[in-house]
C-alpha positions in Angstrom: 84.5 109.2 111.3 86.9 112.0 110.0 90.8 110.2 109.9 94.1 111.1 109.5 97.1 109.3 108.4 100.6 110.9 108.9 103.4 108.7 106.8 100.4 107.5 104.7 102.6 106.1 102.2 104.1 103.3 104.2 103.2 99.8 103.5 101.6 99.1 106.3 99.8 102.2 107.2 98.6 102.7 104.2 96.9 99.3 104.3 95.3 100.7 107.4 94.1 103.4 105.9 92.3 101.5 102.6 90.4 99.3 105.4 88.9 102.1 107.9 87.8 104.0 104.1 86.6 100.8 102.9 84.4 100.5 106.1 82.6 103.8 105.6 85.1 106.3 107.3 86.5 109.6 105.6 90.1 109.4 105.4 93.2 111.6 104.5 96.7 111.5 104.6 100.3 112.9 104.1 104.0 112.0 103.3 107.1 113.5 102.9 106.5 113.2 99.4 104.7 111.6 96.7 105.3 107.4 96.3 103.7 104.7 93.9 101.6 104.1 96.9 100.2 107.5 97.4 99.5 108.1 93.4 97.3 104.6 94.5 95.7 106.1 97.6 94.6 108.9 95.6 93.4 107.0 92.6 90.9 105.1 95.2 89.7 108.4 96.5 91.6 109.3 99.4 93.2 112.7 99.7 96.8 112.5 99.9 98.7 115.9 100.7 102.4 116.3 100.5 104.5 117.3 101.4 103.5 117.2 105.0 102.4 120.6 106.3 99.9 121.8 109.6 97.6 123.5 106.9 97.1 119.9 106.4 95.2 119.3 108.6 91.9 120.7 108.5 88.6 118.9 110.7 89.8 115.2 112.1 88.2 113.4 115.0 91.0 111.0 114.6 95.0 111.5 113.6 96.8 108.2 113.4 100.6 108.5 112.9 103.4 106.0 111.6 106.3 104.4 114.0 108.7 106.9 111.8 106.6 109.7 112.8 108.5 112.1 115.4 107.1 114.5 118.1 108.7 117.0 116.3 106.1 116.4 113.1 104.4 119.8 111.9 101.1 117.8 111.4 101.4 116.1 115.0 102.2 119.4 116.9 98.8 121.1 115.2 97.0 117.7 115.9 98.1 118.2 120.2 98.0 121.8 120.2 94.3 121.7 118.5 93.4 118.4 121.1 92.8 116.2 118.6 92.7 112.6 119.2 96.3 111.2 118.0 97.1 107.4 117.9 100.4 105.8 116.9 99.8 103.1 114.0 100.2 100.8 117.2 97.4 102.5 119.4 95.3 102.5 116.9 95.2 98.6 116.0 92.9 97.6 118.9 90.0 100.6 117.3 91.1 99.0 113.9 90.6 95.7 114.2 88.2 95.5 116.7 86.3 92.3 117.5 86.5 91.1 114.0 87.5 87.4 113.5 91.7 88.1 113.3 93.7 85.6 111.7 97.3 87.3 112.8 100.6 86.0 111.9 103.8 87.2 113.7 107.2 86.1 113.1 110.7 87.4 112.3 111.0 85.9 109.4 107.9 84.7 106.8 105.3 86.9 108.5 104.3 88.5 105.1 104.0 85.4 102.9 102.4 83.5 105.7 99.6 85.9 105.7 99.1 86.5 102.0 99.1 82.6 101.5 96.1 82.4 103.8 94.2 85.4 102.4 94.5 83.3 99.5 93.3 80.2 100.7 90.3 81.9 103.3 89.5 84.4 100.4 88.8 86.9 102.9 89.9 90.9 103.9 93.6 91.2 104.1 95.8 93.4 105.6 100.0 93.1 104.9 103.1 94.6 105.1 103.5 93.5 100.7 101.6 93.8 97.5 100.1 90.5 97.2 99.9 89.5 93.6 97.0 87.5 94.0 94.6 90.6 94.4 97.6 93.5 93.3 97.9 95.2 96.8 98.8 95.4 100.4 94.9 95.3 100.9 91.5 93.7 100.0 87.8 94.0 101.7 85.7 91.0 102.2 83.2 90.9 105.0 84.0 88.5 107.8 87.6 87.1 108.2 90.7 89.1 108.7 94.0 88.1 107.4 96.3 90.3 109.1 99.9 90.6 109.5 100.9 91.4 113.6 104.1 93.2 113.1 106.7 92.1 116.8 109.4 95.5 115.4 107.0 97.4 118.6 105.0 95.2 120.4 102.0 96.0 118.4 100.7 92.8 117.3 99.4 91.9 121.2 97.2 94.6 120.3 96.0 93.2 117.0 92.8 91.2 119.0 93.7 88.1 117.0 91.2 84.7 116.8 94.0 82.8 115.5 97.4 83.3 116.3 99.9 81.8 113.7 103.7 82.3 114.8 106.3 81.5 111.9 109.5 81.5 114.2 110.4 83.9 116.9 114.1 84.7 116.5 115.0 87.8 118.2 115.1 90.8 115.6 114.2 94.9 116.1 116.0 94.4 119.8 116.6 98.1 120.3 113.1 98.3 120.8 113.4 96.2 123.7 116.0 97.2 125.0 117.9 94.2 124.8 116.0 92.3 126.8 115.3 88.7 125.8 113.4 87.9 128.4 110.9 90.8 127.8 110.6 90.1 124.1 110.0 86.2 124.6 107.6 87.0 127.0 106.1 89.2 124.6 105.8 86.7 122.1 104.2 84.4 124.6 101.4 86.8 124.7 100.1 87.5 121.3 99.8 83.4 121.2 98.1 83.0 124.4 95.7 86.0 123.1 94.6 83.8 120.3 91.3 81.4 120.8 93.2 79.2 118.2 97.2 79.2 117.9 99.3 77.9 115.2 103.0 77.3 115.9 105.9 76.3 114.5 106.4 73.9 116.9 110.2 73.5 115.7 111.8 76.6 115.6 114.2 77.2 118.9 113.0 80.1 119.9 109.1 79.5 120.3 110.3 75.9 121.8 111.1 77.6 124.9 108.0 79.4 125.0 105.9 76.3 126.9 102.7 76.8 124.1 99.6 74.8 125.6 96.7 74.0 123.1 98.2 75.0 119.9 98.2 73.5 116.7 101.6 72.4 116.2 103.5 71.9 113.1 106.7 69.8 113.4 108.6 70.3 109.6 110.9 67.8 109.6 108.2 64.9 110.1 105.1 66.4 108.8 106.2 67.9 105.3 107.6 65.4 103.3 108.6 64.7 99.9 109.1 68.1 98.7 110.2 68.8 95.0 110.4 72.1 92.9 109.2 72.6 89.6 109.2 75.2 86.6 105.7 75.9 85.2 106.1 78.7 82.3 109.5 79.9 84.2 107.9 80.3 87.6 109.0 78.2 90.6 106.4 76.2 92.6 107.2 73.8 95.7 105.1 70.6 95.9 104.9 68.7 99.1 102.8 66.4 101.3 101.4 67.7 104.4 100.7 65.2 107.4 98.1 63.0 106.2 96.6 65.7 104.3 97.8 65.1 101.2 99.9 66.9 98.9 99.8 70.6 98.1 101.5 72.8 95.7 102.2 76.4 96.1 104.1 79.5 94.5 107.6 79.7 95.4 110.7 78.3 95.9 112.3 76.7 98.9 111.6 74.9 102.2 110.6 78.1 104.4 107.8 77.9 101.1 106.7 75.2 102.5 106.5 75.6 106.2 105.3 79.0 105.7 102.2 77.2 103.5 101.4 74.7 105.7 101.1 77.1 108.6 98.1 78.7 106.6 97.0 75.8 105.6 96.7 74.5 109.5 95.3 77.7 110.1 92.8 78.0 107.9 91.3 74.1 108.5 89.6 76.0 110.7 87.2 77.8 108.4 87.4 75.7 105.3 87.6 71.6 104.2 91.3 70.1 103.1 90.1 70.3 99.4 88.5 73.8 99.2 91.9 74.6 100.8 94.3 73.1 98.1 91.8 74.6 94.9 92.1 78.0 96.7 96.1 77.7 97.1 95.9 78.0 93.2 95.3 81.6 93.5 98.4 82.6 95.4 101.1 83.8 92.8 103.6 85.8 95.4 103.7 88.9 97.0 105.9 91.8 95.5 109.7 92.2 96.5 109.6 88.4 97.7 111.5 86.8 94.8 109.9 88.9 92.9 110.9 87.3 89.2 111.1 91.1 87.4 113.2 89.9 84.0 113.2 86.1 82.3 115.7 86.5 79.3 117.3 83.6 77.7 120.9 84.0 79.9 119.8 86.2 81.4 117.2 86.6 84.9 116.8 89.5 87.3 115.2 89.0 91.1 114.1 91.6 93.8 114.0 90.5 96.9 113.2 91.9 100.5 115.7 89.8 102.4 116.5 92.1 105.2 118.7 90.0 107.5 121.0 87.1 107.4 118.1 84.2 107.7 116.3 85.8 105.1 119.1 85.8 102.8 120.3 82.4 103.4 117.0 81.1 102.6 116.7 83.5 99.4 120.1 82.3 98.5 119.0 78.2 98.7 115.9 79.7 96.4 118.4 81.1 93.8 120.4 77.9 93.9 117.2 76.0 93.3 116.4 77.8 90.4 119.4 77.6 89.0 120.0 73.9 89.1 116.3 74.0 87.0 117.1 76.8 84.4 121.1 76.7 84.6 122.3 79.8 84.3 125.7 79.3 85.8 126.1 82.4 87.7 124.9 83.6 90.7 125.2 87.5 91.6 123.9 88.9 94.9 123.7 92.8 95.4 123.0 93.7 98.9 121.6 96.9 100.3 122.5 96.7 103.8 119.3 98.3 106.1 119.7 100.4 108.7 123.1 100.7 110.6 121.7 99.3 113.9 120.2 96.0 112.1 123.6 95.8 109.9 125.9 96.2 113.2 123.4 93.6 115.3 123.8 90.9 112.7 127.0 91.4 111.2 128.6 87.8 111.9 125.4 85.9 110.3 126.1 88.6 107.3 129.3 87.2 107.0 128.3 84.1 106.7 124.7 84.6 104.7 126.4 85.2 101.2 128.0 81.8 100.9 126.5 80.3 97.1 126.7 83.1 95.6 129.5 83.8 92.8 129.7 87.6 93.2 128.3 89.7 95.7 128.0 93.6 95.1 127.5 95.7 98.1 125.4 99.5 98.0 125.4 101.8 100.7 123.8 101.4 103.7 120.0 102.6 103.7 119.1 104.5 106.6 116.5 106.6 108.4 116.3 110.2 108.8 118.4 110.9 112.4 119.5 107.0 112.8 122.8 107.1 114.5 126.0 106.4 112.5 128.1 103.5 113.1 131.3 102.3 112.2 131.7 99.0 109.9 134.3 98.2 108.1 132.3 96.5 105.4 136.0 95.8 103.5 137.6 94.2 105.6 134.4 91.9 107.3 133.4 90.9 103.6 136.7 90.0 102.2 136.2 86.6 101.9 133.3 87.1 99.0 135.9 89.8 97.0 132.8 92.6 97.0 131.9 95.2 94.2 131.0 98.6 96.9 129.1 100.7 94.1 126.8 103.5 94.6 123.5 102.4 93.0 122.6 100.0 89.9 120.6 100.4 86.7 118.4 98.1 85.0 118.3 97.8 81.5 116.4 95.1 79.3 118.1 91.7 80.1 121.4 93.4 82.2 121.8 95.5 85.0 124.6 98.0 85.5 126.5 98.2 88.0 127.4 102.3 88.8 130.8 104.1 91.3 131.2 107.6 91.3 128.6 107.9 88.1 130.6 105.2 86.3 129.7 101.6 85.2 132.3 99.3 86.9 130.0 96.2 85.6 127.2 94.9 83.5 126.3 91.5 84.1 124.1 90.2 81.6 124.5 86.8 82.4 123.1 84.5 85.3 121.3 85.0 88.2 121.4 88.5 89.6 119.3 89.2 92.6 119.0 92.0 94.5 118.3 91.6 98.4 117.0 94.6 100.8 114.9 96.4 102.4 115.3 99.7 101.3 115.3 101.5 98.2 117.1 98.8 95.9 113.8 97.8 94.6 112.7 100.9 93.2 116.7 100.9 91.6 116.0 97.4 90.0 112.7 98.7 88.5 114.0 102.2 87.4 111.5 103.9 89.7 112.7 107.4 90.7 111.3 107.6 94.7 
């Protein structure tokens, strides 16, 4: 079929995209503007327009569009007016997917890792919301298995037809979408893991304890991964542990969540492979992009993007740098946050306040926002005293320090220590000098 993506250039439709081309449909695409990932989706053969126009679109059976996508979109209006089938990035997962054998993981917090780690260890087609470095993208084409990650932010993944459904935690996150309701979003949950033929839980976590999961794999951290240690190899970090009575595996990363996240694949995919084929094939995982993403080793002096998005995810980032540190001892510990969204930043502000704690120095950027996101009032001065912040307008990366820039001046250069930079935004393109 003739298809065509509007907001191309997101992570996750973009992944999309690269699977319905790679199984023998004619896709094209738009964005606002031209990103590393379109320049890709071009290079592999797909046509890419931008910015986005009507003339766009010329002969499609099929126009899927992106969650940021509004009713107001030139390319959606001529898709209507024309009667061309349109499907949200949602609507579309059930033609997508299909009856394929879908290995889905959901979760607030993990989700991405989770499912790279296991298209690792199945060596199978993968679909993510990250650039696995394993295989250098957000997407790779095998026959058979699916590793695919269900995405809670809009309900979508209880349309993601999955075989297996692995659950990392269910703490409540993207709530606007429902509306504030707990119950509807537990519920919700409850769902995509009954929809599975095989579930695997993290039998641990609060939130999916309340759930009431029948005939699911269970893991229970606390008992069944023990004797965890963290070593260097060639400056990377690696977690070791043993696994029930499964033995011991050792994966890339740093931290506990490492190893709950890695033991959930590995649970998950005993159901393809034997326990040994499993730990060779763990080998090949070396981390997915933006997830403590290791971009400068000097001698003093080490730089760290990561996509650490809300307060959980920065604690446990935060526990990763201290880990690292106590290995390479670099003494200092710099945090620079870019606050996501005004909605997220406002919803979570006391475990903000509280998620910086082991850091030496935290710098604050403006918040990143969306296109017609209503504006909100936080008083990031006052709620962050405790930390004495650095508020700057943007950084620059240079070899072996970063500089840290106010009103087109350098307040800072740290050249020393640890400095990592958590968000999900455009901080990553800042610590790479990218121009977006």
């Amino acid at each position: 079929m003739r298809i065509h993506f509007i907001g191309i250039g997101g992570i996750g439709l973009s992944a999309l995209a690269r699977f319905l081309k790679h199984s023998g449909h004619e896709v094209s695409g738009s964005d606002m503007k031209e990103t590393p990932i379109t320049d890709e989706l071009k290079a592999e053969g797909v046509k890419v327009y931008s910015p986005q126009s009507a003339s766009n679109i010329k002969d499609p059976e099929i126009v899927i569009y992106s969650a940021a996508v509004t009713d107001e979109n030139l390319e959606l209006i001529e898709s209507r007016i024309r009667q061309i089938r349109t499907l949200s990035r949602k609507e579309a997962l059930p033609i997508v997917l299909g009856d394929r054998k879908n290995y889905c993981v959901a979760g607030a917090h993990g989700k991405s890792t989770t499912t790279s780690i296991l298209a690792s260890i199945l060596d199978c087609t993968a679909i993510i919301g990250a650039i696995s470095k394993d295989f250098g993208s957000n997407f790779r084409y095998k026959n058979g298995i699916v590793a695919f990650e269900a995405d809670e932010s809009d309900a979508s993944f209880i349309l993601s037809n999955p075989y297996c459904s692995i659950v990392t935690n269910a703490e409540p996150e993207h709530m606007e979408y429902y509306n504030y309701d707990y119950e509807k979003f537990f519920d919700t949950y409850k769902k995509f893991i009954n929809l599975g033929t095989k579930k695997v839980i993290n039998a641990e976590d609060e939130y999916i304890k309340k759930l009431g999961i029948e005939d699911a794999t269970e893991l229970y951290p606390s008992v069944d991964i023990k004797n965890i240690s963290y070593i260097l190899q060639d400056d990377e970090p690696y977690t070791k542990f043993e696994l029930k009575d499964l033995g011991y595996f050792e994966v890339w990363g740093f931290g506990y969540h490492i190893a709950v996240n890695t033991s959930l694949a590995v649970l998950a995919a005993l159901n393809e492979l034997d326990v040994e084929q499993i730990r060779t094939n763990l080998k090949n995982y070396k981390g997915i992009k933006k997830r403590f993403d290791i971009l400068q080793k000097c001698e003093k002096f080490v730089l760290i993007d990561d996509y650490a998005h809300h307060p959980t995810e920065i604690e446990a980032t935060i526990k990763s740098v201290e880990l690292y540190d106590n290995l390479k001892n670099l003494k200092k510990r710099v945090i620079i946050w870019q606050p996501h969204k005004y909605s997220r930043t406002f919803d979570n502000l006391e475990g903000f306040k509280r998620c910086f704690k082991g850091c030496d120095e935290l710098v604050i950027l403006p918040i990143w926002t969306i296109p017609g996101e209503h504006v909100l009032e936080i008083d990031f001065a006052e709620t962050f005293k405790q930390y004495n912040p650095i508020f700057a307008d943007k950084i620059l990366a240079k070899n072996c320090a970063i500089d840290i820039i106010k009103d087109n001046k350098v307040l800072k250069t740290y050249n020393e220590g640890i400095v990592v930079g958590v968000g999900a935004g455009d901080i990553t393109y800042q610590l790479r000098n990218i121009v977006k």
